[in-house]
N, C-alpha and C positions, 0 to 999 in steps of 0.2 A: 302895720299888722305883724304882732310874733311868728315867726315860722315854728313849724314842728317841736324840730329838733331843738330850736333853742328856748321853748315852752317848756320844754322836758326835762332840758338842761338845768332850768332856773326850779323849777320846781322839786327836782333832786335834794339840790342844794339847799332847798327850804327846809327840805325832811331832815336833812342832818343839824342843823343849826339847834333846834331846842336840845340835843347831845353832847353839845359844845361846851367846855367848859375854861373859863382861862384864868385860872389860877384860884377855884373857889373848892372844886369837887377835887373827892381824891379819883386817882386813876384807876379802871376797872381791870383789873388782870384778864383776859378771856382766858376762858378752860375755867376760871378759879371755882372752887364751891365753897357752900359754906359749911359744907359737913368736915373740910380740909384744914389745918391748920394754915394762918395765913405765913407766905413766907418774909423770910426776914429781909427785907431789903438794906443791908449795912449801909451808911453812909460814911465817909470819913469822919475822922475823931483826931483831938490831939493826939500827938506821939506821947504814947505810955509807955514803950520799950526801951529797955536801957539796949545799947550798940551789939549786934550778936551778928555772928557768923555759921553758918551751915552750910554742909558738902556732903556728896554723896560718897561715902567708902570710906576709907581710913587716909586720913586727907591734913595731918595736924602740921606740914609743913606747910601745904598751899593756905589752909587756915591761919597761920606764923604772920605769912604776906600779907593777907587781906587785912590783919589786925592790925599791922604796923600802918598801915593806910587809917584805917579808922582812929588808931590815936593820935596821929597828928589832927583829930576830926576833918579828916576828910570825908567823899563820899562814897556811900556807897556802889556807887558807878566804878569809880577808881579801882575799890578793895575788890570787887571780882573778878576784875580784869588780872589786875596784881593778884591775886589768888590761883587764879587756873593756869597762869602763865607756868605756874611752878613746874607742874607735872607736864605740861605741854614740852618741855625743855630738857625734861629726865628721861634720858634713854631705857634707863632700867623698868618705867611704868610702859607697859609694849599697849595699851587701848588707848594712849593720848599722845599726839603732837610726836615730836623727834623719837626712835624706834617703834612707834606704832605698827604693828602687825599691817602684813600689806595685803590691797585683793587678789584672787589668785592668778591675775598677771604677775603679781611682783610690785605693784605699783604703791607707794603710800598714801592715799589720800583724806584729808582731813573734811569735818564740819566741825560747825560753831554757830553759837546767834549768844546776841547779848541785848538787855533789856535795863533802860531805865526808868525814873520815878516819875517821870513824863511821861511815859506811855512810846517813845520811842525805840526801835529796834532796826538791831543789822543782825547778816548772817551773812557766812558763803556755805559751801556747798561742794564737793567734788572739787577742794584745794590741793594743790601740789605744789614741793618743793619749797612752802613756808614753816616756817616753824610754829609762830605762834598765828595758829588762826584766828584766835579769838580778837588778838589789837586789830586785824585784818577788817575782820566783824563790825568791829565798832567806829573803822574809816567809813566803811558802808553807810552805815547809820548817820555821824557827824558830816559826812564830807559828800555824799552823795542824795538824789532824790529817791532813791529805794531803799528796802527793804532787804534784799539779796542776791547777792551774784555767783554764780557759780563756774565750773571749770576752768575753762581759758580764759574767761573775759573776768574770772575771778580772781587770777595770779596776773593779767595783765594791770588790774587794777593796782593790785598791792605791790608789783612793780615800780608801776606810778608815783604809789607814795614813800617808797624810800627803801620797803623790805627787800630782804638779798635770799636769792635763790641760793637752797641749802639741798644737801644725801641727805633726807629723811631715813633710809631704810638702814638700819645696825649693821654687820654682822650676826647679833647674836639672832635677829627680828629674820635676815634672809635665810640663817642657816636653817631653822623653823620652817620656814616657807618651804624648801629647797627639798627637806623632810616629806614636809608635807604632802607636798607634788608626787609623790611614791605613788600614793593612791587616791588623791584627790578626793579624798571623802569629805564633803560640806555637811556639819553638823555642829550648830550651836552649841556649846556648853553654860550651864547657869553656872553663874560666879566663879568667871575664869578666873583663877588668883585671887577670888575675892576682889575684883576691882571690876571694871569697867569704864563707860563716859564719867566723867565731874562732871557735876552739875554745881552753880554756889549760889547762894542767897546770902543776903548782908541788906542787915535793918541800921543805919548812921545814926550818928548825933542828934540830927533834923529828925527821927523819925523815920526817914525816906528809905524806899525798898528798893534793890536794883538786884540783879541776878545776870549767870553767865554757864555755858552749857560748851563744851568741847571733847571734841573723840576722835578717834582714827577710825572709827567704827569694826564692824565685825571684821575678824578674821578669815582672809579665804572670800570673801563676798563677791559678788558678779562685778565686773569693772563697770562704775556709772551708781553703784546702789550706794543711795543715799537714806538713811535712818531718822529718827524723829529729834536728834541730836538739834540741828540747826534750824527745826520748824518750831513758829513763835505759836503757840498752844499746845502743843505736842510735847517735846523737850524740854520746854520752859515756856512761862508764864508769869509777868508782872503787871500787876493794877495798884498802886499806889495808894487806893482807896482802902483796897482792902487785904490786899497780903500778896503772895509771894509762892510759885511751887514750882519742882523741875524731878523730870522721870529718869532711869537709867533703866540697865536690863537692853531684852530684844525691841528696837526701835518700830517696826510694822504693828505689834499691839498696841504700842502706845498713840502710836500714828491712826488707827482704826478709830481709837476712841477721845482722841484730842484731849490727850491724860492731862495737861499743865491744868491747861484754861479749865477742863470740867473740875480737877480738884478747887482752882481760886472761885469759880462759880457757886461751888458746894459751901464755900466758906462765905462767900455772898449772902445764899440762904439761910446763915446762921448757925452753921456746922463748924466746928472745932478742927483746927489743921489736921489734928487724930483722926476724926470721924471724917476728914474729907478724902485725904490718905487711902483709908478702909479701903470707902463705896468708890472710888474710880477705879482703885484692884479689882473689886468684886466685879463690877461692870466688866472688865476685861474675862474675871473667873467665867461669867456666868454663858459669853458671847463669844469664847475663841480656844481653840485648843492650845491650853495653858501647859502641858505636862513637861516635865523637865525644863521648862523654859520660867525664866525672871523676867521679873518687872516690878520695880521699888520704886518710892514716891516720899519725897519731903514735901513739905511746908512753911512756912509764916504765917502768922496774921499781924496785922499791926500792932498789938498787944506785947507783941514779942512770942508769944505763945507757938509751938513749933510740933511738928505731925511727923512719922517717919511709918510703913506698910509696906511690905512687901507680898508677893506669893508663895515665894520659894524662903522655906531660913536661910539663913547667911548671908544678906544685905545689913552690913553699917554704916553710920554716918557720925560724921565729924560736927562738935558743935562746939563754939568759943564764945566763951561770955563772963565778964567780971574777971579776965585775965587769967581763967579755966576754960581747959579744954578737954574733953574728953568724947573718945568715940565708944558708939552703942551702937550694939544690936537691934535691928527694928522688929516691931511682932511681926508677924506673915500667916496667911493663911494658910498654909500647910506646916505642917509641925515637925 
């Protein structure tokens, strides 16, 4: 005799099965209607893009590196590590890597995450005393079963694999500080110097997308705040299917709205790197108090086809392609 529950069980089961489909029906979007346009679901395609490089800000030496990577046809994994390394190591750029502005301890501490055309990813997080966070980054990734590590267990790692404890902090980075502490005013400025995080994107010979994102983050910041720098959606974003995208500006809006992953999403749906750019600004415009504060947004798609939006003017980006390089302005919603 069937018991109850298992009469119940089995006759559930029956109701689903004429729904069941394996491999004949297409699949039902719930929510979709038909008054809606359907969305575009991309799937991968041959590599149509001839080898290009993009960075956030004016960026044409860390571009230099990446490209020398690319014509040996390498990969694009390589070219953005070799790409952001540049600036990580230039005392004079004070939002990345060696002189990076410190938090208002005094202390310099970095993030980073890097992404390749596998869908794989590293990051640290609340680094110190490394220079290049981002090779850091990408021990993470190759060498370990995570995703990210961060403070102590972040520099003990990179310890481990061979990097040398380095003075992050300038002179010219502490005398600022030192200034600063006068009156300890915390207030973000849009496009300090016109620069900020690097972010980079590199489409290879292969076709293949890989991207890479590093900062000293904000200046003056609470010791421990970490920015959307080194978070994989947030800061950056690679799907190998379908493109490629990385944010700069204030880290907490873009962290709110998971700016990478919704712009390569939007291009999922069949949206243009441009048009995917826009609508993750405008999401930020329309849901957080935007004033005086940036937030800029590149792109990819496998096309080669490439997006640049900002909120505030005065976000550029670096772009190398066909052994030209030139940086541009991006539109923005504010004029």
């Amino acid at each position: 005799m069937v018991n109850r529950r298992r009469f119940l069980t089995l006759s559930s089961l029956a109701g689903l099965l004429p729904s069941l489909s394996f491999g004949r029906s297409k699949p039902t979007i719930i929510g979709a209607s038909n008054s809606l346009s359907p969305i575009n679901m991309t799937t991968a395609s041959p590599p149509t893009a001839t080898p290009m490089i993009i960075s956030t800000w004016k960026q044409p030496k860390a571009n230099a590196a990446a490209q020398a990577i690319l014509d040996r046809d390498g990969r694009a994994l390589d070219a953005v590590e070799a790409g952001v390394r540049v600036p990580e190591a230039d005392p004079d750029d004070m939002s990345v890597g060696y002189g990076g502005r410190p938090d208002r301890d005094g202390h310099v501490t970095l993030d980073a995450c890097i992404m390749d055309d596998k869908g794989n990813a590293g990051s640290v997080t609340f680094l110190e005393s490394i220079m290049h966070a981002i090779s850091v980054a990408r021990a993470v990734m190759e060498k370990t079963p995570h995703v990210m590590l961060s403070g102590e267990g972040a520099l003990t790692f990179a310890l481990s694999q061979g990097f040398k404890k380095e003075n992050l902090l300038t002179k010219k980075a502490e005398k600022e500080w030192r200034e600063w502490l006068k009156t300890a005013r915390y207030k973000p400025i849009a496009n300090i110097e016109r620069h900020d995080t690097i972010g980079m994107l590199a489409i290879d010979n292969q076709g293949n997308i890989s991207g890479a994102c590093t900062t000293s983050g904000m200046a003056y910041k609470m010791r421990g705040r970490v920015g959307d720098s080194p978070i994989i959606g947030a800061g950056l974003f690679v799907d190998n299917e379908i493109g490629g995208a990385c944010a700069t500006g204030l880290g907490e809006l873009v962290m709110r709205t998971c700016g990478s992953f919704l712009v390569v999403e939007l291009m999922r749906q069949g949206r243009t790197p441009q048009q995917a750019c826009e609508e993750a600004a405008l999401r930020i415009v329309k849901k957080q108090d935007f004033k005086d504060i940036q937030v800029g947004f590149l792109a990819v798609n496998k096309k080669g086809e490439h997006g640049a939006f900002s909120i505030q003017p005065g976000f550029s980006y670096t772009l190398s392609r066909n052994k030209q390089t030139q940086v541009t302005d991006a539109k923005s919603y504010l004029k």
